[in-house]
C-alpha positions as CSV (number, residue, x, y, z in Angstrom):
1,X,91.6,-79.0,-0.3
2,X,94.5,-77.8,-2.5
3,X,97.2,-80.1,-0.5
4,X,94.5,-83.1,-0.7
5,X,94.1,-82.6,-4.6
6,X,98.2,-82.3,-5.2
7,X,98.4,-85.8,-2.8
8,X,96.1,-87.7,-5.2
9,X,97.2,-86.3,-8.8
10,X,100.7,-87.2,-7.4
11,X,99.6,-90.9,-6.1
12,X,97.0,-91.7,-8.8
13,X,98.4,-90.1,-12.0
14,X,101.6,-89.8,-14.2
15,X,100.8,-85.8,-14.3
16,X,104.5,-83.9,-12.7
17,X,103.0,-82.5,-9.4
18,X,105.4,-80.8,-6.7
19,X,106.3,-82.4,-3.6
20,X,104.1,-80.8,-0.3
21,X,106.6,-80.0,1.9
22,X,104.9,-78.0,4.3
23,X,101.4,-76.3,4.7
24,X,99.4,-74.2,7.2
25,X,96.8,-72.4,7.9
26,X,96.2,-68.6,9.3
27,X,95.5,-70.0,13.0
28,X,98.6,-72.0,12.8
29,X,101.3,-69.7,11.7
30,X,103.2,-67.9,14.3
31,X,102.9,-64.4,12.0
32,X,99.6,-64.7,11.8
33,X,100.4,-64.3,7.9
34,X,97.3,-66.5,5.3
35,X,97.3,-69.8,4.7
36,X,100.1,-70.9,2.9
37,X,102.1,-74.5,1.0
38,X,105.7,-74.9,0.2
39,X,106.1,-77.1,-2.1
40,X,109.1,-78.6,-4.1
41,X,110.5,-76.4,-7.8
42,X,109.3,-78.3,-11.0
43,X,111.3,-77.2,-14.0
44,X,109.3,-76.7,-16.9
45,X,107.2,-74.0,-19.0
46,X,105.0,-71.6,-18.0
47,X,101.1,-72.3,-19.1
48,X,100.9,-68.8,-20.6
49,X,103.7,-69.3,-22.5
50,X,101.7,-72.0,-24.1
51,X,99.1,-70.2,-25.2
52,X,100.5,-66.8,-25.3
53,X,104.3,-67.2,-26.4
54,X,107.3,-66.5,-24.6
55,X,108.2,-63.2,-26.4
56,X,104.8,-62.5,-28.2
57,X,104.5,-58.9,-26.0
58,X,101.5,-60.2,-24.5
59,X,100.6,-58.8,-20.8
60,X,99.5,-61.0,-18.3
61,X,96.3,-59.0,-18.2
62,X,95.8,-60.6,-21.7
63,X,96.8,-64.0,-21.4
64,X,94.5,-64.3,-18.2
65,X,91.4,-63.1,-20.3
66,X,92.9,-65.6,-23.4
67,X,93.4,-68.4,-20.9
């Protein structure tokens, strides 16, 4: 569902979304490691650091409950 969703914000939308290179699931990769999507490096800013600043001393614990 999460490779269908990227395919559509990318086709329908202006919003940056990383390029799907790849993607499986559990029964298809030889480790028998989870599912899994490689997708393409998009330079930008973190969320968190949004919301929380960059060098505020914030722990992740506490942006995730902020966020």
């Amino acid at each position: 569902m999460e490779v269908e969703t990227t395919h559509l914000i990318r086709k329908k939308t202006t919003i940056p979304v990383p390029q799907i290179h790849t993607w499986g699931l559990v029964e298809t990769n030889p480790l028998g490691l989870s599912p899994f999507i490689l997708v393409e490096f998009i330079d930008g800013i973190y969320l968190k650091d949004c919301f929380c600043g960059r060098n505020q001393g914030y722990s992740n614990k506490r942006c995730r409950i902020a966020l």
